[in-house]
C-alpha positions in Angstrom: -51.6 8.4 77.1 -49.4 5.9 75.1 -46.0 6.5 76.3 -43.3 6.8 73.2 -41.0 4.5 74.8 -43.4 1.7 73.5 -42.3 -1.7 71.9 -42.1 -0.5 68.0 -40.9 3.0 68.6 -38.0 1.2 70.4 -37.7 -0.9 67.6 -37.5 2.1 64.8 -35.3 4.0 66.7 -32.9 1.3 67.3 -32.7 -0.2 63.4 -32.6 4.0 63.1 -29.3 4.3 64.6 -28.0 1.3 63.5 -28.0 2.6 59.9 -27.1 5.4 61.4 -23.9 3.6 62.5 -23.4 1.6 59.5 -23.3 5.5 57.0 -20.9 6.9 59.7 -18.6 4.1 59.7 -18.6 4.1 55.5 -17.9 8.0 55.4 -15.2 8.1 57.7 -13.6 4.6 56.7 -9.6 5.3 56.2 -8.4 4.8 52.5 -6.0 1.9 54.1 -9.3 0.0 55.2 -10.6 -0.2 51.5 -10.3 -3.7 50.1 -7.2 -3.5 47.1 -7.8 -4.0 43.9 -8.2 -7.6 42.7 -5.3 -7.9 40.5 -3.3 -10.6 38.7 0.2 -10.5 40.8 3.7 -11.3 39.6 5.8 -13.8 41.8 7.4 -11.2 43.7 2.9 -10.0 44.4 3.1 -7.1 42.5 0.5 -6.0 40.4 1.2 -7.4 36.9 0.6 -5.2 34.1 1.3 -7.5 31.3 -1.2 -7.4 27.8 -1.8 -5.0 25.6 -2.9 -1.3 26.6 -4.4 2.2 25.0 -5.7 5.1 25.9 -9.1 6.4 25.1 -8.6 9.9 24.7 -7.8 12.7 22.9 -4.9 14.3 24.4 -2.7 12.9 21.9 -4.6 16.2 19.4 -4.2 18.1 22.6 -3.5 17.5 26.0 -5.2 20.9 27.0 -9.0 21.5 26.8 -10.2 22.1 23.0 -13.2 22.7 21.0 -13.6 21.0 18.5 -11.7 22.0 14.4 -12.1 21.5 10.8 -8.4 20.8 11.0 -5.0 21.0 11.9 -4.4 23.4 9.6 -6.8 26.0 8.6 -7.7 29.5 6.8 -9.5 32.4 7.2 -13.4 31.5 6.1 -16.3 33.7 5.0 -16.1 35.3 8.6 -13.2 36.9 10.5 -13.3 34.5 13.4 -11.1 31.5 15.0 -14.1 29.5 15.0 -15.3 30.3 11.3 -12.3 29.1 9.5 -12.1 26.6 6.9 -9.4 23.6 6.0 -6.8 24.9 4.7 -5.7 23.6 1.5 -3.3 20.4 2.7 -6.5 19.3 5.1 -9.1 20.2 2.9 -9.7 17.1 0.4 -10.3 14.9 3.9 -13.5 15.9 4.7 -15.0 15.3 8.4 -11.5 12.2 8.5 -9.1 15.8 8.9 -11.0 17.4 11.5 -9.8 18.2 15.2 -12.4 15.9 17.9 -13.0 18.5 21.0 -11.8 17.3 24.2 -12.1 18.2 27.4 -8.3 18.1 28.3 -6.3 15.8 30.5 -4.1 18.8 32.2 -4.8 19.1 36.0 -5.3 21.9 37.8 -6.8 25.1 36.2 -6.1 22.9 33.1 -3.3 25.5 30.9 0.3 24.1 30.5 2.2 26.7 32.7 5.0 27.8 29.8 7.1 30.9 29.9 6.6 33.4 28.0 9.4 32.9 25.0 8.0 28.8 25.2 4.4 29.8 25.0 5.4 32.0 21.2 7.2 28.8 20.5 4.3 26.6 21.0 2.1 28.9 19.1 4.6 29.1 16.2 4.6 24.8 16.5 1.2 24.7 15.8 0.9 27.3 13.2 3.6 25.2 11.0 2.2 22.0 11.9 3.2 20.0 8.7 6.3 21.2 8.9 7.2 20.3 12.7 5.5 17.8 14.1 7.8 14.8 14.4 4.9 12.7 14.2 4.3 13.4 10.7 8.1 12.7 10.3 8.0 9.2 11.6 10.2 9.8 14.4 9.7 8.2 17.7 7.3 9.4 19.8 8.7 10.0 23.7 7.4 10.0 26.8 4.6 10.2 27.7 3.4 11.1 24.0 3.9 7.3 23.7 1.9 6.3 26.1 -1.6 7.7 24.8 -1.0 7.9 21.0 -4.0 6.5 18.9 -2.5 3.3 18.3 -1.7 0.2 21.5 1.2 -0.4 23.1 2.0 -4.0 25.0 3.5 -4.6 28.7 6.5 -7.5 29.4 6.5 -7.5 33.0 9.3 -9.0 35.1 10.9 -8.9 38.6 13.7 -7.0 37.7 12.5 -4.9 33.9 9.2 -3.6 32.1 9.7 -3.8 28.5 6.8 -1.5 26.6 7.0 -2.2 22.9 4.8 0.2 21.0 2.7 -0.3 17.6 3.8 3.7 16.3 7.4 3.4 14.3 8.6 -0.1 16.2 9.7 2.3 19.5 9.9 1.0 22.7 11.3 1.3 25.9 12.7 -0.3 29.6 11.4 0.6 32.9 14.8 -0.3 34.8 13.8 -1.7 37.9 17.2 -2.1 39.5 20.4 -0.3 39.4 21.8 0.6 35.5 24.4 2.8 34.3 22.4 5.9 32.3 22.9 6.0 28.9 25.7 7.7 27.3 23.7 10.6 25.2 20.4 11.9 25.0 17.6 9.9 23.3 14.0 10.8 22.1 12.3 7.9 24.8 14.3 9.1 27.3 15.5 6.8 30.6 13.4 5.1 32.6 14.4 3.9 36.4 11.2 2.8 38.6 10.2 1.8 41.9 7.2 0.2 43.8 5.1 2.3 45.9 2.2 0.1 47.3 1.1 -0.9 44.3 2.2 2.0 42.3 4.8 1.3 40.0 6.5 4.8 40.0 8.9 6.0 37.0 11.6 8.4 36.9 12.4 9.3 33.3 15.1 12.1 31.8 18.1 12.3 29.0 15.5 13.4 26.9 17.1 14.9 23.4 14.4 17.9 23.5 13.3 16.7 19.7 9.5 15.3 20.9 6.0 16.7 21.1 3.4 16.1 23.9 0.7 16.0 21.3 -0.2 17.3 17.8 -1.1 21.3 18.7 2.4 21.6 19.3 3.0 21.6 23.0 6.5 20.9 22.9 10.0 20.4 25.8 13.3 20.5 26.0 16.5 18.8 26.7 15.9 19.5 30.7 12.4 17.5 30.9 12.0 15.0 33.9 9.0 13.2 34.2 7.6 11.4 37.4 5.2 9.0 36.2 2.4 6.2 37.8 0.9 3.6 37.2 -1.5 2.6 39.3 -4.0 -0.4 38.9 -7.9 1.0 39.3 -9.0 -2.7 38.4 -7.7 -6.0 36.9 -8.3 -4.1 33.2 -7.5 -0.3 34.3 -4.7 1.5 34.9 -4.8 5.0 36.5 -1.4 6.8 34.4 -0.3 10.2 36.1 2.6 12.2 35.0 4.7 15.4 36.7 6.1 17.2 34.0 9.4 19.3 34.8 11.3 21.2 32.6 12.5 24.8 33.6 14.1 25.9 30.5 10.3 26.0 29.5 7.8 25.5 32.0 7.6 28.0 34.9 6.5 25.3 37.1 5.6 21.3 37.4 2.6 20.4 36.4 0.8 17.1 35.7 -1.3 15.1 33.5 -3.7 12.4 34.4 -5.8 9.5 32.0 -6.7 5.8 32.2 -4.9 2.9 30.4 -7.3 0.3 29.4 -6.8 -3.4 28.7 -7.4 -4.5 25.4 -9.8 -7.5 25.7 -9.8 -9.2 22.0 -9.0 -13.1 22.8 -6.9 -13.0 20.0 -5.2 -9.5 20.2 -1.5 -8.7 19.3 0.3 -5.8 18.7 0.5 -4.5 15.2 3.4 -2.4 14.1 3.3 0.6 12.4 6.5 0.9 10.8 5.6 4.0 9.0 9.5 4.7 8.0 8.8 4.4 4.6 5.5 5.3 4.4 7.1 9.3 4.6 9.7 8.8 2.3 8.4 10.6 -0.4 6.8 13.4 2.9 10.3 13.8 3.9 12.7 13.8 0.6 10.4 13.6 -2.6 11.2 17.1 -2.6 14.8 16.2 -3.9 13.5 13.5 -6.6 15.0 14.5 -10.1 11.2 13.7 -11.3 8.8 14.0 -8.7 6.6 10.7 -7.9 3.0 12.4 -6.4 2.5 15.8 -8.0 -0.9 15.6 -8.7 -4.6 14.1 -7.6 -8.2 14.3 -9.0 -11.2 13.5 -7.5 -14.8 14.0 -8.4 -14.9 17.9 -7.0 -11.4 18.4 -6.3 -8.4 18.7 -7.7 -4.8 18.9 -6.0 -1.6 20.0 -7.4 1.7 19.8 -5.6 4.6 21.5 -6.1 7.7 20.5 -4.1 10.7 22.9 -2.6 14.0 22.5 -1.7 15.1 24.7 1.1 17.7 26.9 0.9 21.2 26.4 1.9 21.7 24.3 5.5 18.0 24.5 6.0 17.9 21.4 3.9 18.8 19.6 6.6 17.3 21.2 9.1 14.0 20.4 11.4 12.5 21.4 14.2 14.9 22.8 16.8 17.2 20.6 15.7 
């Protein structure tokens, strides 16, 4: 009888259990003994996030999980469903351009924004009276993190000491203050930004928010308390992984957290574009109070759309969202 400890079954059984070896050793490999990500490094050899970024996403629509909508403001339709309604008439004349892309959210954990109950009317109420609310449509500046995701790029200045993010949306921007500032003496819509290096995890600290932004277009709103914790972290040399703890107890009943990539914008000849859409909502915001209105009326082939401005009553004139 052959005896199994022959010549090629020691062979096998050796190349065996050095594979076997090789898969062991690559399961249970510590995360400190995976190679860092090959990244172009400031002077002080920190990662260096200078260019031009955007996000690839929807969460700027909604940053929780959402099917799919004929718009942002719709009607009841032939049926007496949610999902069977139509445009509504502001929407309408836009076609498939006004509709609502699905998404599959960017909200971690069991993926609902935790708010209490009085916040969670608000934010219903927000989205029913889109048009009238959202500062967006307003032209006002975005916020954090709203900023950091909108549809259109925003670049990076990087130095030792600041991160300067100029956006394309209204001409905002911000500083990440890197070493020790006095905070600014009120509230402001981008809020104050202090960070720190973890790693290579640029971490940000930002508050003195005046309450007066959105997180997105459904109406998701905060409040004057709202802290954020955010990070950038580098996933490779044209990636950034962004995560954000949200805090704000006047409307949240607890933290919770956000999470999308940042990608590079790779055009050899990119630049950042403003949108300095102040005046393009001059006529939105106060064509209302024109002795003869400019845009009353538009005809197309199949539809035709009259307008008829209002003037508020009394100190509502000057009024606007939770102002």
């Amino acid at each position: 009888m052959r005896s199994w400890l022959s010549t090629p079954t020691l062979v096998v059984a050796a190349a065996a259990a050095l594979v076997s070896a090789f898969v062991t050793a690559s399961v249970t490999r510590t995360p400190e003994a995976e190679p860092t990500v090959d990244a172009v490094r400031t002077v002080d050899g920190k990662p260096d996030f200078s260019g031009i970024w955007q996000a690839l996403n929807e969460a700027h629509w909604d940053l929780e999980a959402h099917a799919a909508r004929p718009g942002m403001v719709t009607q009841p339709g032939v049926y007496p469903y949610e999902y069977a309604e139509v445009p509504a008439a502001p929407v309408l004349a836009l076609g498939a351009a006004g509709g609502v892309p699905g998404s599959l959210g960017v909200v971690q954990g069991d993926g609902s924004i935790p708010y209490t109950a009085e916040a969670a009317a608000m934010k219903a109420e927000n989205g029913a009276n889109w048009i009238d609310r959202d500062p967006e449509l307003q032209c006002y500046l975005p916020g954090i993190p709203l900023a950091m995701y909108m549809t259109s790029p925003f670049q990076i200045f990087q130095s030792t000491n600041k991160i300067q993010m100029a956006f394309a949306f209204s001409a905002s921007a911000r500083t990440i203050h890197l070493d020790e500032v006095e905070p600014p003496p009120d509230f402001t819509y981008m809020g104050h930004s202090v960070g720190r290096w973890e790693g290579d995890t640029l971490v940000v600290e930002v508050d003195n928010f005046n309450g007066k932004n959105w997180f997105d277009r459904a109406g998701n709103f905060h409040g004057e308390a709202l802290r954020l914790e955010e990070r950038f972290t580098p996933i490779s040399a044209d990636a950034i992984q962004y995560d954000v703890t949200i805090e704000d107890p006047d409307v949240f009943t607890e933290p919770w957290r956000i999470s999308m990539p940042l990608y590079r914008r790779l055009e050899p000849d990119m630049q950042l574009l403003e949108y300095q859409c102040i005046e393009f909502v001059e006529e939105f915001l106060y064509g209302h109070v024109r002795k003869e209105p400019l845009v009353s009326r538009w005809e197309g082939e199949t539809i035709i759309v009259d307008i008829t401005r209002k003037v508020p009553p009394g100190d509502a004139f000057y009024d606007w969202y939770r102002k």
